[in-house]
N, C-alpha and C positions, 0 to 999 in steps of 0.2 A: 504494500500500500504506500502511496504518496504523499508526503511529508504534507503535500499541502491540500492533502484528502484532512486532516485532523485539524487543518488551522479553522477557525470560525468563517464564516463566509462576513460576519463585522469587521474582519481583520482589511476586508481587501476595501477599496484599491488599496498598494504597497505604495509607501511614499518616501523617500528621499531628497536630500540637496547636496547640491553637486556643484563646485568649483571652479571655475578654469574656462578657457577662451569660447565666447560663442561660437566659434567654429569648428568644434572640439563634439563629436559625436558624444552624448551626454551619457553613455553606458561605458565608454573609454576614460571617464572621469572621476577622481576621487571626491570620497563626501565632506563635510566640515569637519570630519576629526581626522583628517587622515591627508589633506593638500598642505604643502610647503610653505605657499606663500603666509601663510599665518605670522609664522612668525618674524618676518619683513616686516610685516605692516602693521603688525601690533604695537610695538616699540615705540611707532611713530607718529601712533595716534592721539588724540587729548586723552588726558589722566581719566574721566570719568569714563570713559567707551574703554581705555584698557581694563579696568578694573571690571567693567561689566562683562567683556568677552572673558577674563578670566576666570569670573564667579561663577561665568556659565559652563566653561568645561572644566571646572570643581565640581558644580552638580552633576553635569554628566558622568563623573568620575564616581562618584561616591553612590550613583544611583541607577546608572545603566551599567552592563554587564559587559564584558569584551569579551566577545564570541571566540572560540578557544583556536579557529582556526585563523582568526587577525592578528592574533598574540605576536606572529613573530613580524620584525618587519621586512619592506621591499614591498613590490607590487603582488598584491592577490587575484589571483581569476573568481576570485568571487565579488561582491559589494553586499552591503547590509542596507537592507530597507526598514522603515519605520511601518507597522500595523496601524491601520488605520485607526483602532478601538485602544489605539496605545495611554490615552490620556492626557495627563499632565506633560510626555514625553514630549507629545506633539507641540503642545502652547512653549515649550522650553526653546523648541529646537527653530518653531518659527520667530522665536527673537532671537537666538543666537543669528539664526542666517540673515536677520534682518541689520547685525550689529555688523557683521561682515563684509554684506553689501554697501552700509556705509561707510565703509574702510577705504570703499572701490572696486572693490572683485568683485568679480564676474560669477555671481552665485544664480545656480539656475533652482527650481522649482520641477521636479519629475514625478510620475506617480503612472503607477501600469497593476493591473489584473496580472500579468502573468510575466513575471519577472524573470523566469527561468527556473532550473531544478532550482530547488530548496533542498540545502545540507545541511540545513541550522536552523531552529527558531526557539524564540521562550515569548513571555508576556507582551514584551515590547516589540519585538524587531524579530525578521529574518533575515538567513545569509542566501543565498542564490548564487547562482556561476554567472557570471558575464556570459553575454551571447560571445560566441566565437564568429568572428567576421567572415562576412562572404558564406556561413553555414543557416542561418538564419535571418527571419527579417526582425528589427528591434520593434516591438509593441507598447511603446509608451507613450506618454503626453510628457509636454511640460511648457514651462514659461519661465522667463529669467523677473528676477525680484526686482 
């Protein structure tokens, strides 16, 4: 049976945000906890936005789960999406991405029904495999922020 036979059908659409250049196919792209330019652009932002991007990936820290297969680093063929029935996760992660976008990045907004296999999930979030280019077509929506 299929991982994503047992998740609720509340869970879907999967939603994520995603980083990096509008030209940049948005399933090739890392989410807000996992792109580089973070820390460029934090440093050199007014004190009250650092202090806010930072408060918010201490909650994240202290309250979302690192899926055991993100553990290590480098690029992963998988990405993690947010459940739609995730809650407070949600209301969190739309201001973080919203504090980021004010930074200047290029933070986009995605959400898809069918993200691909599911290797991973709990309460909050699943992990999925990136589409493999050229072997399928990408099924999602999105908008940049």
């Amino acid at each position: 049976m299929s991982a994503s036979l047992r998740i609720p059908q509340a869970a879907r659409p999967f939603v994520r945000f995603v980083v990096g250049s509008e030209s940049a196919p948005a399933h090739t792209l890392d989410g807000v906890f996992r792109f580089g330019d973070a820390q460029d652009c934090v440093p050199h932002c007014l004190p009250e936005k650092h202090e806010a991007i930072e408060a918010a990936y201490v909650w994240f820290n202290q309250h979302l789960i690192v899926p055991p297969l993100l553990r290590s680093c480098g690029r992963s063929p998988t990405a993690c999406w947010f459940r739609s029935d995730a809650g407070e996760m949600l209301v969190r992660i739309w201001e973080l991405a919203n504090l980021l976008r004010d930074l200047g990045l290029c933070v986009r907004y995605v959400w898809t029904n069918h993200p691909g296999p599911i290797v991973s999930y709990d309460e909050h979030q699943i992990v999925a495999r990136r589409p493999v280019p050229g072997r399928r077509c990408d099924c999602y929506w999105e908008m940049s922020l």
